[in-house]
C-alpha positions as CSV (number, residue, x, y, z in Angstrom):
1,X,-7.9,21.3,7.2
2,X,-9.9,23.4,4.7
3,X,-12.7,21.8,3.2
4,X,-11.3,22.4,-0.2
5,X,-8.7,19.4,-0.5
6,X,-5.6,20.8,-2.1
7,X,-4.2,17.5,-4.3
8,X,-0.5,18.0,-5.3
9,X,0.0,15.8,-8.7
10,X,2.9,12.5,-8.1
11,X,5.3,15.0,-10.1
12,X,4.9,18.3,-7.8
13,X,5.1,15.7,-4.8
14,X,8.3,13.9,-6.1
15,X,9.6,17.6,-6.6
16,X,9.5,18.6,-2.8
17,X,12.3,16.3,-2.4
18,X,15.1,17.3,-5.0
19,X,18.0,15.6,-5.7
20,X,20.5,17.3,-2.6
21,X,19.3,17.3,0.9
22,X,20.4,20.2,2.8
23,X,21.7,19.9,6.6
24,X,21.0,22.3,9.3
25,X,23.9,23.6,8.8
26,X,23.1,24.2,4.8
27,X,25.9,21.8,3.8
28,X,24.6,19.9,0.8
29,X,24.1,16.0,1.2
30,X,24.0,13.5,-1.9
31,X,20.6,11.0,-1.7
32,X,21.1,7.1,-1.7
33,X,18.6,4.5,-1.3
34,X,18.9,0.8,-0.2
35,X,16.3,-1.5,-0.4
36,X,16.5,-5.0,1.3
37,X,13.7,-7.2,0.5
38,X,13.7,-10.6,3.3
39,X,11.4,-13.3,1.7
40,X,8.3,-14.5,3.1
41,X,9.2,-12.5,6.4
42,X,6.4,-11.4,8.7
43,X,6.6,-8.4,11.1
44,X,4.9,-10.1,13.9
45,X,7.7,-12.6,14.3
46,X,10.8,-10.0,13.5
47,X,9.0,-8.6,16.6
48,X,9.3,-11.1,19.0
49,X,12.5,-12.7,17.4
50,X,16.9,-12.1,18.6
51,X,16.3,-9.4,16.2
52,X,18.7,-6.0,17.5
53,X,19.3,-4.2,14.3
54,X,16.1,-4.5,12.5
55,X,15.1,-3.6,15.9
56,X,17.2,-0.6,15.7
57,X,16.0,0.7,13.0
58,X,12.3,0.5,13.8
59,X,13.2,2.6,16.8
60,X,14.8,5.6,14.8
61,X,12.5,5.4,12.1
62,X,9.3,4.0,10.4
63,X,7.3,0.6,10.5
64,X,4.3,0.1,8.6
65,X,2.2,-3.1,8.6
66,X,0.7,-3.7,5.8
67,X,-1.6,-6.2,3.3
68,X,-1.3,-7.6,-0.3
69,X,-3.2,-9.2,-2.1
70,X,-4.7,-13.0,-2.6
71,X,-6.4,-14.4,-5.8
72,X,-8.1,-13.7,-8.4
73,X,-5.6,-11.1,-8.2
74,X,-2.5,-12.8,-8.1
75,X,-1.5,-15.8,-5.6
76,X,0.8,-14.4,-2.6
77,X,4.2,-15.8,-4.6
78,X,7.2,-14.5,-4.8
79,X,7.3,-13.4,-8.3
80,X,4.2,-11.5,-7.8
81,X,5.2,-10.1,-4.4
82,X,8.8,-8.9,-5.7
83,X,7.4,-7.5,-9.1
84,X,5.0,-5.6,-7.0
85,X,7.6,-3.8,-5.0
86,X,10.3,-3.2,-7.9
87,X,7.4,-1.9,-10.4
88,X,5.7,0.2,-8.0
89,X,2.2,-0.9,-9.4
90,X,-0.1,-3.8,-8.5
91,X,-0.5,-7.1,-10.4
92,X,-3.1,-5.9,-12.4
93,X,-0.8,-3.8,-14.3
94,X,2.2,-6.0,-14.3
95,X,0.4,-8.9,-15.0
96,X,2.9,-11.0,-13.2
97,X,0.4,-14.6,-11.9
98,X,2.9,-16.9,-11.0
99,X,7.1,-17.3,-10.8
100,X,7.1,-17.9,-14.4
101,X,6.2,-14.1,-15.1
102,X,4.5,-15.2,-18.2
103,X,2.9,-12.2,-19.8
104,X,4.6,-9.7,-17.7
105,X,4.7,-6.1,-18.9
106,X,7.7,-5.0,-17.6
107,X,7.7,-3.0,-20.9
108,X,4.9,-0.5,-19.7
109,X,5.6,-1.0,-15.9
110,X,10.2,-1.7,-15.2
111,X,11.6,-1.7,-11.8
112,X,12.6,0.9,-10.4
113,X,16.1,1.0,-10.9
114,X,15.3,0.8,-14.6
115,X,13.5,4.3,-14.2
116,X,16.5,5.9,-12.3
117,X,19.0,4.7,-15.1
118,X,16.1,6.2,-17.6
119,X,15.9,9.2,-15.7
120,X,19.3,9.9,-14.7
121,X,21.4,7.7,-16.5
122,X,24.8,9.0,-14.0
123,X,23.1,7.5,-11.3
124,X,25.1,4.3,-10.4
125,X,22.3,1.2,-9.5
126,X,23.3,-2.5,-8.1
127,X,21.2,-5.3,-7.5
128,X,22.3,-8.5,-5.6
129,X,19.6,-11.6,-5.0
130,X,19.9,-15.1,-3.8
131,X,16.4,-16.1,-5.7
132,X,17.9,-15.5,-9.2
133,X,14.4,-14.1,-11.3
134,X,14.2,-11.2,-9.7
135,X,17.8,-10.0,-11.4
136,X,17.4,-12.2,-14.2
137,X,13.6,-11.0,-15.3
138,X,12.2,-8.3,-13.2
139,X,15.2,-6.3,-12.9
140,X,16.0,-5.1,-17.0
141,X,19.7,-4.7,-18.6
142,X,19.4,-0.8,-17.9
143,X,20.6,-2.2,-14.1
144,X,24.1,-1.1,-13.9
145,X,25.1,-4.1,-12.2
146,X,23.2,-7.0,-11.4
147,X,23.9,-10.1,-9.6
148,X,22.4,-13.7,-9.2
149,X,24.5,-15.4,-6.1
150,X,25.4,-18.8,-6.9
151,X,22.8,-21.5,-5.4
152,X,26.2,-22.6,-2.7
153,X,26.7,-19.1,-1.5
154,X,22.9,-18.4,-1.0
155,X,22.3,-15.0,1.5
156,X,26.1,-15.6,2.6
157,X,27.1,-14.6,-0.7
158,X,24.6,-12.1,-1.8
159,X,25.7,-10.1,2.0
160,X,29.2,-10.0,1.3
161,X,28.7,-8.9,-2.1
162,X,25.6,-6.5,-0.9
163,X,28.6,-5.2,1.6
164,X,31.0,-4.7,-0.6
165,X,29.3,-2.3,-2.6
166,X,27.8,-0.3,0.1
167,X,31.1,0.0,1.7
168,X,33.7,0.3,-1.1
169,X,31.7,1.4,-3.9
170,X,29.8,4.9,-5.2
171,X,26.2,3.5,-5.6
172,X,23.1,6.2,-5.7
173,X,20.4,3.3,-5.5
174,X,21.1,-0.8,-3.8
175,X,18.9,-3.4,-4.2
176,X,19.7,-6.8,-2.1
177,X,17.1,-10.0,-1.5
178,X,17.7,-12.9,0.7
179,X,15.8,-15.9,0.7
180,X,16.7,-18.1,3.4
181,X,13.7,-16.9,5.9
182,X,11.2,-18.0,2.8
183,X,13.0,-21.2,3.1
184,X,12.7,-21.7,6.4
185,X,9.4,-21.0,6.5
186,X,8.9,-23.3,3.5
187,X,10.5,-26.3,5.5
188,X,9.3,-26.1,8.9
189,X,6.7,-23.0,9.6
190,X,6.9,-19.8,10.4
191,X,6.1,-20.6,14.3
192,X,8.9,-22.6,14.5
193,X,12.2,-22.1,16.0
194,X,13.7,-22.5,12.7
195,X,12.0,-19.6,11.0
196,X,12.9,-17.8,13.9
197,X,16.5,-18.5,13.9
198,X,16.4,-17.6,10.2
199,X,15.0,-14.1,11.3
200,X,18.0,-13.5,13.7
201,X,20.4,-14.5,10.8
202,X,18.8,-12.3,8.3
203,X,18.9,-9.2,10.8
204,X,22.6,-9.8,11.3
205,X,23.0,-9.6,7.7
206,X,21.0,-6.4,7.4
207,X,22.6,-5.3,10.2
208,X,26.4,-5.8,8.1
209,X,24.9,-3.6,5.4
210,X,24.0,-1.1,7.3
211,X,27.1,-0.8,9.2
212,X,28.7,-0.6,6.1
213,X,26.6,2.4,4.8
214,X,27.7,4.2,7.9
215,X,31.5,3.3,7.5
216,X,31.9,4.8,4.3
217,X,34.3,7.5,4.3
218,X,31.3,10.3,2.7
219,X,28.2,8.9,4.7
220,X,28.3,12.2,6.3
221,X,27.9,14.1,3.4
222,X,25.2,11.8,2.2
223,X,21.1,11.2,2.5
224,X,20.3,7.5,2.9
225,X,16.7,6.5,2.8
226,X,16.8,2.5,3.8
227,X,14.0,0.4,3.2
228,X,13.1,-2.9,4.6
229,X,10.0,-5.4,3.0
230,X,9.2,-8.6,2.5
231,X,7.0,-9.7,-0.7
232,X,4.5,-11.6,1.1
233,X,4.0,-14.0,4.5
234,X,3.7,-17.5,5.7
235,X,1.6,-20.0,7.3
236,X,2.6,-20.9,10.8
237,X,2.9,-24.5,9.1
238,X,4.9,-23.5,6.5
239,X,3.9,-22.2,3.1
240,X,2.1,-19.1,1.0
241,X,0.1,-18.6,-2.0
242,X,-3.1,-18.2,-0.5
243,X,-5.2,-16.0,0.9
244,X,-4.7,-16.0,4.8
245,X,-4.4,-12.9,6.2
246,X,-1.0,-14.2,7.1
247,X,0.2,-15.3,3.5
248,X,-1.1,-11.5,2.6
249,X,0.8,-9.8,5.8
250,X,3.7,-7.1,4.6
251,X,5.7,-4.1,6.0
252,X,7.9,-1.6,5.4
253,X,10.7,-0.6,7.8
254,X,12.0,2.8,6.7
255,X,15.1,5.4,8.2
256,X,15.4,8.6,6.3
257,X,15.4,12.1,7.2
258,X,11.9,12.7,7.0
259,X,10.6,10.0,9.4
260,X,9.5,10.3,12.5
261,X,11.4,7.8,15.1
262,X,9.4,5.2,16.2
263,X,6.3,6.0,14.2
264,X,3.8,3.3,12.9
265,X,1.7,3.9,10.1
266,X,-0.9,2.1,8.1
267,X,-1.1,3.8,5.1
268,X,2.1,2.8,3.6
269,X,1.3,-0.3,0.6
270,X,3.6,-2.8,-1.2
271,X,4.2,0.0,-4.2
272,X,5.2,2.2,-1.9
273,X,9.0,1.3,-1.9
274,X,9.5,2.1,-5.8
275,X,7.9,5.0,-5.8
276,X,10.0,6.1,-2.0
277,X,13.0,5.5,-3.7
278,X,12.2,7.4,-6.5
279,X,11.0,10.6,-4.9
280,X,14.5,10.6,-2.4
281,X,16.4,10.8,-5.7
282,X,14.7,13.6,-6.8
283,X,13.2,11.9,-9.6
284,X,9.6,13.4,-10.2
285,X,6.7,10.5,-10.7
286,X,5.7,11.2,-14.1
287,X,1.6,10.5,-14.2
288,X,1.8,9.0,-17.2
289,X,3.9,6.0,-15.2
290,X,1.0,4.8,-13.9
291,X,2.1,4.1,-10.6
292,X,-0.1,2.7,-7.5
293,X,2.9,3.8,-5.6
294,X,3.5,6.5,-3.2
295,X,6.4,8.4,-1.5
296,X,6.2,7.3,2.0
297,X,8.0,10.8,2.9
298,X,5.0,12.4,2.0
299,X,2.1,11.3,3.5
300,X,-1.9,12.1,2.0
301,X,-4.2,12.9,5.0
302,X,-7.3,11.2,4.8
303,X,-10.1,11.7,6.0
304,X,-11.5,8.1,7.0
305,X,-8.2,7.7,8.7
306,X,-8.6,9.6,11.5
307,X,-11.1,7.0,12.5
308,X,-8.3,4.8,13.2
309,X,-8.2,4.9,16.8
310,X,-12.3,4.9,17.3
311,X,-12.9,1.4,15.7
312,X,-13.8,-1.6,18.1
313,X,-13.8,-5.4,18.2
314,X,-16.4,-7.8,16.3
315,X,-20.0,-8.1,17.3
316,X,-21.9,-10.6,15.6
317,X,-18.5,-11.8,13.1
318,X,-17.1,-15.4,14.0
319,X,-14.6,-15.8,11.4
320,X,-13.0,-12.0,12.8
321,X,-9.9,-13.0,15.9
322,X,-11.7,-11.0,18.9
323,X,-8.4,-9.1,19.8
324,X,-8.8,-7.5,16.0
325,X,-10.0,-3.5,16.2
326,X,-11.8,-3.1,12.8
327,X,-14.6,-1.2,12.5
328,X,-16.8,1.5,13.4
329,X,-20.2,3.3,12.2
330,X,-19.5,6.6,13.3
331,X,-18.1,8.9,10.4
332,X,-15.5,11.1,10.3
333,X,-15.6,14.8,11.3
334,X,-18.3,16.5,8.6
335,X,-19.5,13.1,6.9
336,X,-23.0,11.8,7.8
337,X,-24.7,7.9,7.0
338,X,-28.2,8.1,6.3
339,X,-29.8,4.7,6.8
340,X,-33.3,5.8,7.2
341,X,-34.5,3.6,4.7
342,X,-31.9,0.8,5.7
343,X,-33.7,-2.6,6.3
344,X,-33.6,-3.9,10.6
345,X,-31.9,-6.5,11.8
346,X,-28.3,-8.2,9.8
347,X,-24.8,-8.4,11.0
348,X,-24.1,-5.4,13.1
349,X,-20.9,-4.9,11.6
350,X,-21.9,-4.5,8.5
351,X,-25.5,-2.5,8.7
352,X,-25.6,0.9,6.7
353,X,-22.1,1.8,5.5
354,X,-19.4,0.6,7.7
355,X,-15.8,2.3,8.3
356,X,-13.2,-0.6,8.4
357,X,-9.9,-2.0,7.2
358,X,-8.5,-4.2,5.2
359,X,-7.5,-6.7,8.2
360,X,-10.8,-7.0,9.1
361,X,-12.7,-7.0,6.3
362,X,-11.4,-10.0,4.5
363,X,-11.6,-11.8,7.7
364,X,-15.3,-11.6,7.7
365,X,-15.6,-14.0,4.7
366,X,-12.1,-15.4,2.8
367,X,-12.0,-15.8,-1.2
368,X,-15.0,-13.5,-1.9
369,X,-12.8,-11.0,-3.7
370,X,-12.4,-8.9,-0.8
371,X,-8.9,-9.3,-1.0
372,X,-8.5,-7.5,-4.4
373,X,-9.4,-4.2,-2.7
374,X,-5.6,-3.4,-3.0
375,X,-6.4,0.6,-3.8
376,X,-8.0,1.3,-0.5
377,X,-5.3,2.4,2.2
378,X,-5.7,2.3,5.7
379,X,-9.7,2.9,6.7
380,X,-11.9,2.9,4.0
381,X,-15.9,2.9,3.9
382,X,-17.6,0.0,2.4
383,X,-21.4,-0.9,2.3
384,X,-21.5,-4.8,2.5
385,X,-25.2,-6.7,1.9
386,X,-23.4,-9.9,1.2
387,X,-22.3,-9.7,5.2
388,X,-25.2,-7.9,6.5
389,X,-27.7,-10.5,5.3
390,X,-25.9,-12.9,7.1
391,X,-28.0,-12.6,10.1
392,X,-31.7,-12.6,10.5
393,X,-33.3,-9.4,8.9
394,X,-35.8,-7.4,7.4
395,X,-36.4,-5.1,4.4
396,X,-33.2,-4.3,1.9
397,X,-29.8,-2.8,2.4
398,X,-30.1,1.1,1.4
399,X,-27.4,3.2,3.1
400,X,-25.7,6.7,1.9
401,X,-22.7,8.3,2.8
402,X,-22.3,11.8,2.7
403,X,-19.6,14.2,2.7
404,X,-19.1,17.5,4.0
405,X,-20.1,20.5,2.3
406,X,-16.7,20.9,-0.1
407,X,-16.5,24.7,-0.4
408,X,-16.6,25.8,-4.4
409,X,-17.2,28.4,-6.9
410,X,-19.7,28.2,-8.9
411,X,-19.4,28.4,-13.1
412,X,-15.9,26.5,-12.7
413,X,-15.1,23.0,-13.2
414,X,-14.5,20.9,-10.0
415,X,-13.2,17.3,-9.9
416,X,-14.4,14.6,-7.7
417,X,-11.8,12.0,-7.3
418,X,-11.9,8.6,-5.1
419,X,-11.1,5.0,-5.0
420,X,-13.6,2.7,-5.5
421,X,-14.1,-1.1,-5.6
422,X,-17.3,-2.7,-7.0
423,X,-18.5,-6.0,-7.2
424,X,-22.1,-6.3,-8.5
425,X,-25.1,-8.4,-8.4
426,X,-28.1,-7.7,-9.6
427,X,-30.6,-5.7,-8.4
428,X,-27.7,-4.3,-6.6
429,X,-26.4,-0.3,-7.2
430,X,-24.2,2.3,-6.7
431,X,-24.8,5.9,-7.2
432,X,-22.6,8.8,-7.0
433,X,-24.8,11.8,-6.7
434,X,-23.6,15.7,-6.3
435,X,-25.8,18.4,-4.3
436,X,-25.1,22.3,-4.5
437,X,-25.9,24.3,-2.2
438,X,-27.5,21.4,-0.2
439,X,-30.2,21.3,-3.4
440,X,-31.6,18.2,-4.6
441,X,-29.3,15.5,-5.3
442,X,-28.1,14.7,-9.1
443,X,-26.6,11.5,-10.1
444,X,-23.4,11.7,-11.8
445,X,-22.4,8.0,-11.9
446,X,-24.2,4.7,-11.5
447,X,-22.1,1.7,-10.8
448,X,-24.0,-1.6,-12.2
449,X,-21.6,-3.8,-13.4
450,X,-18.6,-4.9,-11.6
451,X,-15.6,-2.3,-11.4
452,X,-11.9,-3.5,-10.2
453,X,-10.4,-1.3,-7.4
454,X,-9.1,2.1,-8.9
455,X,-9.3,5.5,-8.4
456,X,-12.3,7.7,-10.2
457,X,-11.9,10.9,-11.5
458,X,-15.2,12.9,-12.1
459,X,-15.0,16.4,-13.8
460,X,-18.6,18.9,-12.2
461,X,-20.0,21.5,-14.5
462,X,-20.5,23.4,-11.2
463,X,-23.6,25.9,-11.7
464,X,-23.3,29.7,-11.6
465,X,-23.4,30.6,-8.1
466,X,-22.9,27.8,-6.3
467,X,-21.2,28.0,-3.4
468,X,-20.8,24.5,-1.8
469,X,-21.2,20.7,-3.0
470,X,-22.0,17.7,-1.1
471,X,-21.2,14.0,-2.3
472,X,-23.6,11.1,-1.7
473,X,-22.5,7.7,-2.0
474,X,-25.4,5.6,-2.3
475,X,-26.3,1.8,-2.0
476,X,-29.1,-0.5,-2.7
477,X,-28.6,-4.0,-2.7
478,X,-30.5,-7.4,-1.4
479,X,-27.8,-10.4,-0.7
480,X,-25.6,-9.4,-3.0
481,X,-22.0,-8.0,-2.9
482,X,-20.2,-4.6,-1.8
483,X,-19.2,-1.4,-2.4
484,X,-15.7,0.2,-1.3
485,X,-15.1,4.0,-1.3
486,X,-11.7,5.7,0.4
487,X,-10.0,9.3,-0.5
488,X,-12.8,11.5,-1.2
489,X,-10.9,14.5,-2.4
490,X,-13.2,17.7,-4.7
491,X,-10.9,19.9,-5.9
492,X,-11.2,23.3,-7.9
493,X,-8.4,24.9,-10.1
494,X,-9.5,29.0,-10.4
């Protein structure tokens, strides 16, 4: 991969899939999306439940684990969780708290069905659900159909309708929740045989929908993409809203004719799903949407993520489960740490800048905030002193990350993008500083005040002449808080 990082805008990447797939054999095939969302389902237990067609599907396509988020974001509820997935953004943008979707801005931010009936108003949407707000208030009247089952037909009722439509009618995009695995889960625990029974009923049902995909008289002259989430976890006693690492637990099972059979990845987040089915339909992701969202069928390489495999079990961390791999110190191909003025001593994990995921991050200390790092995908870098003064040591915490030399001409703007996450206490700081040329250092941001996760974009002046540029990401701190950096791109448009 070239040093330069080539970044192809949301629209340009939505446009690589247009609106007619093409076989092998060059016949043209029509794209069709259904999403089925299973509430307060965890992977872990589809994976060791009577579950053959979810099963299935995992084993000709995609399954990505994956985290949400946990207050002061948003509690992990429903009407966060399903708002999440339809919009396509996080509930900072929404602004959906609670199930009462007070304040919502569906108005900036509508489901996704809502933007294909915007887009391509032809397009034929449906949306069945047996917990009624979802089609009632996230879902908007632009929904072709939509449909609340009656409370006495519950996921019985919303399948056989769900079928129905898949197998008799024309739609382009489906939409279908059940409910009943959030209610057993609710009433006796998601360890319990219950929750697992409720599993193996739920996969028969998705397993009825997809049949009836495949016995429609054109499937064979169509592209399906088929999506499979949850909107958040459970407790193995039974309940959600907070901020266990199994209340936050999601995933994405995904067929389509750019996934890989059997493949796992870890890059895939809740938002992902509206901007997927979006990008299948050939419906470009306009930037001025706003999405956190991106196409699963087109995957960002990372750099940080290649670490994946390299990082190890806990050290000094109690609060971390021992079987969790989390962490490492050693960078990624080209990037350096420089901790020679980083204090002795301090939680192993977390001395100098520390590559590590969300999973076991917010495991090393619950309802610090950690859990609002919801921009960060995969393996991210983050420089903790909170953590690393947890343990007996000496001096300050003073650690820089540095990229590799990002090959540039000089006289012509560059832009330094990333996502970041910052939560400050003073005399904590962040710098972001620029070398060219491997020259001395200049700071082009300073970070001393807290700063919600989100991506920063940074336009250089690069000087006459210059011929490479190096990023530093620096940070001083005592037992304050942290600092989060993931997808350091620097681009150049000549």
């Amino acid at each position: 991969m070239s040093r330069r990082s080539l970044l192809l805008s949301a629209a340009a990447l939505a446009a690589t899939t247009g609106p007619l797939a093409v076989t092998a054999r060059g016949a043209v095939r029509t794209p069709k999306v259904l999403v089925i969302g299973l509430d307060g389902a965890l992977l872990t237990r589809i994976q060791t439940a009577d579950a053959p067609n979810l099963d299935a599907l995992m084993a000709v396509g995609l399954t990505a684990p994956s985290t949400i988020y946990a207050n002061p974001l948003a509690p992990t509820m429903s009407g966060p969780g399903w708002s999440t997935l339809l919009t396509g953004v996080w509930p900072d943008k929404h602004n959906v708290k609670d199930n009462n979707f007070t304040g919502h801005r569906f108005d900036q931010y509508p489901d996704f069905l809502t933007r294909i009936e915007t887009a391509r108003p032809a397009l034929t949407t449906y949306a069945v659900s047996s917990w009624a707000p979802i089609t009632d208030t996230v879902l908007s009247s632009r929904v072709d159909t939509r449909v609340s089952t009656p409370s006495a037909e519950y996921d019985t009722g919303t399948t056989s309708r769900a079928v129905a439509q898949l197998r008799n009618g024309n739609p382009d995009a489906v939409f279908v929740q059940l409910d009943n695995v959030d209610h057993a889960g609710h009433s006796h625990g998601a360890a319990s045989p219950q929750y697992a029974d409720a599993i193996r009923t739920a996969d028969g049902q998705v397993g009825q929908m997809v049949a009836a995909v495949k016995s429609r008289s054109t499937y064979g002259s169509e592209d399906w993409l088929i999506m499979i989430t949850a909107d958040h976890g459970h407790t193995d006693a039974g309940g959600h809203g907070g901020s266990t690492l199994a209340e936050r637990s999601n995933f994405m099972i995904a067929t389509g004719p750019t996934l890989s059979a059997g493949s796992v990845r870890h890059d895939v987040k809740m938002p992902d799903v509206a901007a997927s089915a979006l990008a299948h339909l050939g419906i470009a992701l306009d930037p001025a949407w706003d999405l956190d969202g991106r196409p699963l069928q087109q995957p960002r390489p990372d750099d940080f993520d290649t670490l994946r495999t390299r990082l190890t079990a806990r050290a000094d961390e109690t609060g971390i489960p021992a079987a969790v791999l989390g962490y490492t110190h050693t960078p990624p191909a080209g990037w350096s740490v420089d901790n020679s003025a980083m204090g002795t001593g301090g939680v192993t994990e977390w001395r100098g800048w520390t590559f590590t995921t969300d999973e076991f991050w917010t495991q090393a200390q619950r309802d610090q905030s950690r859990e609002s790092n919801i921009r960060a995908r995969n393996v991210f870098a983050v420089a903790d002193s909170d953590e690393w003064q947890d343990k007996t040591f000496t001096g300050t915490f003073d650690s820089t990350l540095i990229s590799p030399a990002y090959a540039i001409t000089g006289g012509h703007p560059a832009t330094l993008t990333y996502t970041t996450y910052y939560r400050h206490e003073s005399p904590q700081k962040g710098e972001v500083l620029i070398s060219y040329d491997d020259g001395a250092p200049v700071p082009v941001r300073t970070y001393t005040a807290d700063v919600a996760s989100r991506t920063e974009t940074i336009t250089l002046q690069t000087p006459p002449g210059a011929r490479t540029a190096r990023v530093r990401f620096r940070y001083t701190g005592g037992n304050n808080w942290y600092w989060v950096i993931d997808g350091v791109h620097l681009t150049q448009t000549l």
